[in-house]
Chimera marker file (.cmm) of the C-alpha trace (Angstrom):
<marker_set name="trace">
<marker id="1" x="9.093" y="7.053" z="5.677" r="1" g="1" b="0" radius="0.5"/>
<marker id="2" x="6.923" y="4.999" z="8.181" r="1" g="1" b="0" radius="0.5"/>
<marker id="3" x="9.246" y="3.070" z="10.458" r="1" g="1" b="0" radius="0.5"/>
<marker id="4" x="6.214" y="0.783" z="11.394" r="1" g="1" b="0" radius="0.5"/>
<marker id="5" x="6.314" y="-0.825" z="8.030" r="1" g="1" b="0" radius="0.5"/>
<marker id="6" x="10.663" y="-0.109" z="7.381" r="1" g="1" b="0" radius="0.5"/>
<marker id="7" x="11.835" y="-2.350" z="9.560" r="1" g="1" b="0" radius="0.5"/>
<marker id="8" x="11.043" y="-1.572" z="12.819" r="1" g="1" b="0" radius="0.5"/>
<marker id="9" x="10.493" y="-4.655" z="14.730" r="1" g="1" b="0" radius="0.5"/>
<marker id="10" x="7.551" y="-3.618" z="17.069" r="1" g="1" b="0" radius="0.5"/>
<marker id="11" x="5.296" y="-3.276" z="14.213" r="1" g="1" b="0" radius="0.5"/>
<marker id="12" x="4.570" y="-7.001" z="14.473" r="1" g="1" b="0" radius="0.5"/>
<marker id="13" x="5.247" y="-8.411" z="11.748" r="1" g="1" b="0" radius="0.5"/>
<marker id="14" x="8.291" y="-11.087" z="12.285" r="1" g="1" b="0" radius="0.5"/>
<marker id="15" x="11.587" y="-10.840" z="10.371" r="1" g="1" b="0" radius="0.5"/>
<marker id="16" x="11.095" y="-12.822" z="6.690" r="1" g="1" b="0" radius="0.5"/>
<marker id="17" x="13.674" y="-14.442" z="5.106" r="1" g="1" b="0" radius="0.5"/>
<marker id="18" x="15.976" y="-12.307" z="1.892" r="1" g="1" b="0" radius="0.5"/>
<marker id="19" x="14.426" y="-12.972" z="-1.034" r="1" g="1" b="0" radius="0.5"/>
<marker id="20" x="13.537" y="-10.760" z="-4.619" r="1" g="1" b="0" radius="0.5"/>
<marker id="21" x="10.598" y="-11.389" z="-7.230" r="1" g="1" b="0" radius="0.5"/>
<marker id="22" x="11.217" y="-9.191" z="-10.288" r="1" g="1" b="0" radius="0.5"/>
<marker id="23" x="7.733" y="-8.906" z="-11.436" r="1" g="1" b="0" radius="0.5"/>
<marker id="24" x="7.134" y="-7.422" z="-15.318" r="1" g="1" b="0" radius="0.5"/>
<marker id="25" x="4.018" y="-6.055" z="-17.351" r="1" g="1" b="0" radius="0.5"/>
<marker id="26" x="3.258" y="-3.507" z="-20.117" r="1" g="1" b="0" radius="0.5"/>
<marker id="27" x="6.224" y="-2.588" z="-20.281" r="1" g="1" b="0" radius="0.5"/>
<marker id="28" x="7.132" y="-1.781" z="-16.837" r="1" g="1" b="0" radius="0.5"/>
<marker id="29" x="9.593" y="-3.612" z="-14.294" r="1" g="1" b="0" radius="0.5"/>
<marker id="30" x="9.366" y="-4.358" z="-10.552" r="1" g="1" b="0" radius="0.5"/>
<marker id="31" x="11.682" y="-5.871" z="-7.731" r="1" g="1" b="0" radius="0.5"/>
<marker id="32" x="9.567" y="-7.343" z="-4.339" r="1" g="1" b="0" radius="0.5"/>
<marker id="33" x="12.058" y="-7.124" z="-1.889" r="1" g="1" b="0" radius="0.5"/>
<marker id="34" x="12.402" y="-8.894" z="1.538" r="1" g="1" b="0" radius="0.5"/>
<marker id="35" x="15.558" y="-8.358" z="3.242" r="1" g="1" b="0" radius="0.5"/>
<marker id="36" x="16.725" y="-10.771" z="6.271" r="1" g="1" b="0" radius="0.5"/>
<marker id="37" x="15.693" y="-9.736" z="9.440" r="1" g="1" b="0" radius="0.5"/>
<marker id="38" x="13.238" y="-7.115" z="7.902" r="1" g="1" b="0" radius="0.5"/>
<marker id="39" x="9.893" y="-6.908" z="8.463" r="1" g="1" b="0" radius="0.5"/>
<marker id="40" x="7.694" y="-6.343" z="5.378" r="1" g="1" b="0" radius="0.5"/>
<marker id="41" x="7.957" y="-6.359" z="1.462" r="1" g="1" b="0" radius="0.5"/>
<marker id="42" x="9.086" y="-3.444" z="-0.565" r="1" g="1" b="0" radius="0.5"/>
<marker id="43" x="8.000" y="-2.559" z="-4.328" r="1" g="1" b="0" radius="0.5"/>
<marker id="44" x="10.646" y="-1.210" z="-6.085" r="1" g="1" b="0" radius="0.5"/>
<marker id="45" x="10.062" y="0.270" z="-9.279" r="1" g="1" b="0" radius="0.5"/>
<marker id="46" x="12.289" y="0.299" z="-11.823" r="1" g="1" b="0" radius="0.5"/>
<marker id="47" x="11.788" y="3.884" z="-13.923" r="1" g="1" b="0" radius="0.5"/>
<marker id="48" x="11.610" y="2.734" z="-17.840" r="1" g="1" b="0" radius="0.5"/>
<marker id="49" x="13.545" y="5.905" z="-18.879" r="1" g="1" b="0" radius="0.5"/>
<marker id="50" x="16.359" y="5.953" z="-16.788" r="1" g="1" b="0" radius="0.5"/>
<marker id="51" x="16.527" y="2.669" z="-15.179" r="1" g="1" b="0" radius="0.5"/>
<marker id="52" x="16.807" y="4.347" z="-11.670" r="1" g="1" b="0" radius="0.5"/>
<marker id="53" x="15.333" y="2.385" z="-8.580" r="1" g="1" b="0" radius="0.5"/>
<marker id="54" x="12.322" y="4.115" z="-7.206" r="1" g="1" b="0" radius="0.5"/>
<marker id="55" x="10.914" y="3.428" z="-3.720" r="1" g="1" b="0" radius="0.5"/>
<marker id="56" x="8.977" y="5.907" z="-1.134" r="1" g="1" b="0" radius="0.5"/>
<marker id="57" x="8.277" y="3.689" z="1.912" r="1" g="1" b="0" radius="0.5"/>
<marker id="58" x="4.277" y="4.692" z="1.067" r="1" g="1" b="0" radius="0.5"/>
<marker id="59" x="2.278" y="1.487" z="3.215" r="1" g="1" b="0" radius="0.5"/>
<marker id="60" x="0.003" y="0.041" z="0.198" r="1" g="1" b="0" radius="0.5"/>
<marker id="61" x="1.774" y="1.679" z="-2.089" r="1" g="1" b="0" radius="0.5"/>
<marker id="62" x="5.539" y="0.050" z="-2.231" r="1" g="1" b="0" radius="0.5"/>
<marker id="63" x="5.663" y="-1.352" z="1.236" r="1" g="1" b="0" radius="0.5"/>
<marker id="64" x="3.623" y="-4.753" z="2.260" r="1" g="1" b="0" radius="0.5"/>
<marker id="65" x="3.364" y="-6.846" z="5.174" r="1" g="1" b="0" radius="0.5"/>
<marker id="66" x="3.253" y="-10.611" z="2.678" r="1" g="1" b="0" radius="0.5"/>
<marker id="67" x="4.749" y="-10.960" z="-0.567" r="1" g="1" b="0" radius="0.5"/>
<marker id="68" x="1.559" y="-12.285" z="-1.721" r="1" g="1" b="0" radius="0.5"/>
<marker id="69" x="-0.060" y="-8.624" z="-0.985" r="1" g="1" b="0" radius="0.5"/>
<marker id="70" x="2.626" y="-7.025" z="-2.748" r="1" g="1" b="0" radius="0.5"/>
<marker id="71" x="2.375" y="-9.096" z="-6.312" r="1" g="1" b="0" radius="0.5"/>
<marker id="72" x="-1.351" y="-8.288" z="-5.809" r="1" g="1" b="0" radius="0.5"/>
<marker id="73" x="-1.232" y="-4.908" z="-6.164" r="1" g="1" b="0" radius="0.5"/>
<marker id="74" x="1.289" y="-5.426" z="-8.818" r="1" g="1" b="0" radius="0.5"/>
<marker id="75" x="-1.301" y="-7.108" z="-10.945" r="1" g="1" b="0" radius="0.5"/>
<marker id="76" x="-3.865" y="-4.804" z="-10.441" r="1" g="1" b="0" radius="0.5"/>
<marker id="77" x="-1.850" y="-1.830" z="-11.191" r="1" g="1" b="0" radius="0.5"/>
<marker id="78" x="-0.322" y="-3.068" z="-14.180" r="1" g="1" b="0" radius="0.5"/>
<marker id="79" x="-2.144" y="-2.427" z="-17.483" r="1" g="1" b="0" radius="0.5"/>
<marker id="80" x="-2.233" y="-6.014" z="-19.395" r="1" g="1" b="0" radius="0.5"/>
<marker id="81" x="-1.127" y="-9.805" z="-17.977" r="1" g="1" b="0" radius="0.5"/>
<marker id="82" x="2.583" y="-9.873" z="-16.438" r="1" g="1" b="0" radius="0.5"/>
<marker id="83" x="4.712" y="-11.347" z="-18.835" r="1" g="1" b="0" radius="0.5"/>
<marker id="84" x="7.577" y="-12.170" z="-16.993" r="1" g="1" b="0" radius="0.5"/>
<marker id="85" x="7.940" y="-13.214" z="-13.111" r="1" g="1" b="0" radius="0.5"/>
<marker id="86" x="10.820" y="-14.999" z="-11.208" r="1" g="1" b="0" radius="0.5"/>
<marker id="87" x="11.795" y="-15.075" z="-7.876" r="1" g="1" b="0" radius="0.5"/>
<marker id="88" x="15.531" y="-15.069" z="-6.753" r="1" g="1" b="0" radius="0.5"/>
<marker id="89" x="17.155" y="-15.759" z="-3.553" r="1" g="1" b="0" radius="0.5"/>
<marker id="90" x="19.700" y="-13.202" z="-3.586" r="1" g="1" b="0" radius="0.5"/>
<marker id="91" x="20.530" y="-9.895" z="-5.995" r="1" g="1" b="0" radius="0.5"/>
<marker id="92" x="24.294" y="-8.963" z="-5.814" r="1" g="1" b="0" radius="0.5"/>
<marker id="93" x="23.577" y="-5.783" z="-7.228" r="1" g="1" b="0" radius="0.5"/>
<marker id="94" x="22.215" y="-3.398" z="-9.943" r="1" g="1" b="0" radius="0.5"/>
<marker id="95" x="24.069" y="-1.240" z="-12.526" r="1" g="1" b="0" radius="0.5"/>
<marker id="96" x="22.599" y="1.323" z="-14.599" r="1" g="1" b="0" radius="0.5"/>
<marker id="97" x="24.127" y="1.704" z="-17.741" r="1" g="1" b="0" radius="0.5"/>
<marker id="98" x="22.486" y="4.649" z="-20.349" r="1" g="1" b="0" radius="0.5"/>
<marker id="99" x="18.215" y="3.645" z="-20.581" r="1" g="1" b="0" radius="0.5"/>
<marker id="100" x="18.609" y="0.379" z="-18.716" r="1" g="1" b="0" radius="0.5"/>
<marker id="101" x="18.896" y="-1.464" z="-15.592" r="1" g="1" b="0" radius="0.5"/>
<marker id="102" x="20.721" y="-4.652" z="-15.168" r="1" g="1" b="0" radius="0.5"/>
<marker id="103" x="20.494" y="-6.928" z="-12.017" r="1" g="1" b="0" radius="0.5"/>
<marker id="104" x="23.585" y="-8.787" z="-10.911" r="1" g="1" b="0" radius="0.5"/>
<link id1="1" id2="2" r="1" g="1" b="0" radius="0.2"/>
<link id1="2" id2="3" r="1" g="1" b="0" radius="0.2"/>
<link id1="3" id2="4" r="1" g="1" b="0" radius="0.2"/>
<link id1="4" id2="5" r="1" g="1" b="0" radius="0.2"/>
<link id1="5" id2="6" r="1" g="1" b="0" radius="0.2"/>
<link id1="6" id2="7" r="1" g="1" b="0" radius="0.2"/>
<link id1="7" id2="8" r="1" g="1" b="0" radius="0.2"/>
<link id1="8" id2="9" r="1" g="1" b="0" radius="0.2"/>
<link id1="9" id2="10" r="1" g="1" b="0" radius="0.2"/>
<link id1="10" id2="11" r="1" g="1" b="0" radius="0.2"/>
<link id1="11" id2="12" r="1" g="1" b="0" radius="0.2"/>
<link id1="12" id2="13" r="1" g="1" b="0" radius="0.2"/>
<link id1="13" id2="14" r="1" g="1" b="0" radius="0.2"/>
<link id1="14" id2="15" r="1" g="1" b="0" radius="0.2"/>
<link id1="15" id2="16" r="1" g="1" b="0" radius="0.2"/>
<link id1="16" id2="17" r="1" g="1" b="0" radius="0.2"/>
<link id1="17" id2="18" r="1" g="1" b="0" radius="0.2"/>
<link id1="18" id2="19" r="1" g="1" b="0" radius="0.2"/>
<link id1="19" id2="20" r="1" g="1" b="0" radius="0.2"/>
<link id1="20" id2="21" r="1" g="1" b="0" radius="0.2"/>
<link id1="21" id2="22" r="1" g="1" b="0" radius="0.2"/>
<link id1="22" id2="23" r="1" g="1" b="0" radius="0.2"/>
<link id1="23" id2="24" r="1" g="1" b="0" radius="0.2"/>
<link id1="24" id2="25" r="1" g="1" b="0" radius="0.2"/>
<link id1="25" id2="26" r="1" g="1" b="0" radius="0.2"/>
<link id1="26" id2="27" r="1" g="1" b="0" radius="0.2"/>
<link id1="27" id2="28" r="1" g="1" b="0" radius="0.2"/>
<link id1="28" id2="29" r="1" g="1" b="0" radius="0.2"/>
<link id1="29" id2="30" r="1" g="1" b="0" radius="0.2"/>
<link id1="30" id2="31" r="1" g="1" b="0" radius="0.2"/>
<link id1="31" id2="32" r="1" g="1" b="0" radius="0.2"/>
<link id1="32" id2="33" r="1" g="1" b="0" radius="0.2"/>
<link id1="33" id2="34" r="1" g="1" b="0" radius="0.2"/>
<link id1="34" id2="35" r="1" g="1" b="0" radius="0.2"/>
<link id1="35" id2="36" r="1" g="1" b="0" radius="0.2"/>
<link id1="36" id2="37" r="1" g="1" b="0" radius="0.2"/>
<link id1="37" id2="38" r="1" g="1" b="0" radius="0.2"/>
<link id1="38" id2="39" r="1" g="1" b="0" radius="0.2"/>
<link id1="39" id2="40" r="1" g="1" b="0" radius="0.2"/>
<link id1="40" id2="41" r="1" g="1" b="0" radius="0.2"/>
<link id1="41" id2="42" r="1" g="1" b="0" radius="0.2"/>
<link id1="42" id2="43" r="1" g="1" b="0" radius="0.2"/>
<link id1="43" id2="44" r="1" g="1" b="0" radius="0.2"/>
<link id1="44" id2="45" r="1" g="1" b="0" radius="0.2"/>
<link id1="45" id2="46" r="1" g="1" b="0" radius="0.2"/>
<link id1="46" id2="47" r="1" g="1" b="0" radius="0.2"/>
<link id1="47" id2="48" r="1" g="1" b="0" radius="0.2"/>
<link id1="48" id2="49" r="1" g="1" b="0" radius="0.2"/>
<link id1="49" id2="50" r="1" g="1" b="0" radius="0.2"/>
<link id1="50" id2="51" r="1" g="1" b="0" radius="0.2"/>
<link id1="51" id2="52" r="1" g="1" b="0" radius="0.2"/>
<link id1="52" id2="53" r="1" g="1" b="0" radius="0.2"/>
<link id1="53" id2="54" r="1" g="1" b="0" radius="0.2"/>
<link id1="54" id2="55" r="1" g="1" b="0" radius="0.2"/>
<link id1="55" id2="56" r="1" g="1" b="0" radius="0.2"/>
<link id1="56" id2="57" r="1" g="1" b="0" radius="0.2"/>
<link id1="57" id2="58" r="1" g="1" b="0" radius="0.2"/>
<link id1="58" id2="59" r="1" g="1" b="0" radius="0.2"/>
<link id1="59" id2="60" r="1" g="1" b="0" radius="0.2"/>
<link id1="60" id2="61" r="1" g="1" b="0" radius="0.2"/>
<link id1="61" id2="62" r="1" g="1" b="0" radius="0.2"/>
<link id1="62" id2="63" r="1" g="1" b="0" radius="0.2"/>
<link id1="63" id2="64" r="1" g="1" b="0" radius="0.2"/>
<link id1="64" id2="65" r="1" g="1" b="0" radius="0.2"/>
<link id1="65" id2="66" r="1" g="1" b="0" radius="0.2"/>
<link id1="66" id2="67" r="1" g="1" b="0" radius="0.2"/>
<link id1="67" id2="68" r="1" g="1" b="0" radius="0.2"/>
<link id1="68" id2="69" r="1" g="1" b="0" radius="0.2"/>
<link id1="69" id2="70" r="1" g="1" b="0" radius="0.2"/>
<link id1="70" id2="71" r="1" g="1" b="0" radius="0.2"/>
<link id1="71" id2="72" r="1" g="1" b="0" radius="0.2"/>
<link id1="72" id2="73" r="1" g="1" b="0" radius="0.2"/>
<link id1="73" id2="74" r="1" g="1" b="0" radius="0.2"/>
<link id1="74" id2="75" r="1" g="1" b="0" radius="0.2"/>
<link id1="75" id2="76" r="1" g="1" b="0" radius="0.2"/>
<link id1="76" id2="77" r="1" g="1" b="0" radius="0.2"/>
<link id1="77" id2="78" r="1" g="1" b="0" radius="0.2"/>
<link id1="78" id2="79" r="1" g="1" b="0" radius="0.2"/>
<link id1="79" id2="80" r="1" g="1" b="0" radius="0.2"/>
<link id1="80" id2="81" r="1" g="1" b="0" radius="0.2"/>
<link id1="81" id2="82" r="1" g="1" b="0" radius="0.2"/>
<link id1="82" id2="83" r="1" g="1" b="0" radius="0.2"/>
<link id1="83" id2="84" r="1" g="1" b="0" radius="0.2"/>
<link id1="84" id2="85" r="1" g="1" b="0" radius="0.2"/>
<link id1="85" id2="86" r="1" g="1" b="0" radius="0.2"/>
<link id1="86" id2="87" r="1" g="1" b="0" radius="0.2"/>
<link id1="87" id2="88" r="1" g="1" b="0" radius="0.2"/>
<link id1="88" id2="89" r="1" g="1" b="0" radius="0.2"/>
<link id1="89" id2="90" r="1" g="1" b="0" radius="0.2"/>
<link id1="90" id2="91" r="1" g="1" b="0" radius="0.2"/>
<link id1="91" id2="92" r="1" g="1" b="0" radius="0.2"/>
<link id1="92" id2="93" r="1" g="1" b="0" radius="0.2"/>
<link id1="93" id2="94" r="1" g="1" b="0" radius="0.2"/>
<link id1="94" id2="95" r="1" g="1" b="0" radius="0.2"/>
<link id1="95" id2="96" r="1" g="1" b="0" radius="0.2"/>
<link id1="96" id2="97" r="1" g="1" b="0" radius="0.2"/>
<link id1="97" id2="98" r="1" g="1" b="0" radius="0.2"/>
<link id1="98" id2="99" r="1" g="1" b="0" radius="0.2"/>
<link id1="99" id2="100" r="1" g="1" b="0" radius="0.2"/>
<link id1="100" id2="101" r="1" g="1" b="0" radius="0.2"/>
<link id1="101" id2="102" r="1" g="1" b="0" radius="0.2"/>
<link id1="102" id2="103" r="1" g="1" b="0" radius="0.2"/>
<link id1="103" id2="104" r="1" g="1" b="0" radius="0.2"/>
</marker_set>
């Protein structure tokens, strides 16, 4: 995992505020994640079998310096238009429960 991008505060980029876009599109599901007084925003992917959270710390992959750069790479990796998109200030958790994923 690449520190520079993780967190790690002399990687210039300042802290951003907590905030979490699910992001969803041919069938798949997303979470853009900032975290207060993290540096960056992380893709997590939400695996459509299992409902398990899936992250690397890959920069370009899952980790971004702006939100915007993040839900671009979303929509060009997804297949067809997004069909749902919201952005929340705060996720009190997730619980997997058989195929699916629920946030709290």
């Amino acid at each position: 995992i690449n520190a520079e991008y993780m967190g790690d505060r002399r990687a210039g980029m300042p802290p951003v505020e907590q905030s979490h876009t699910v992001v969803q599109g041919d069938g798949r599901v997303f979470i853009v994640s900032s975290l207060a007084g993290r540096q960056g925003f992380h893709v997590v992917t939400v695996d459509p079998l299992t409902g398990q959270l899936l992250f690397n710390g890959y920069p370009g992959r899952d980790v971004f310096p702006t939100r915007d750069e993040a839900l671009d790479h979303l929509h060009t990796i997804l297949d067809g238009p997004v069909t749902f998109q919201r952005t929340y200030v705060a996720l009190l958790g997730y619980v997997r429960h058989g195929g699916q994923g629920h946030l709290l």
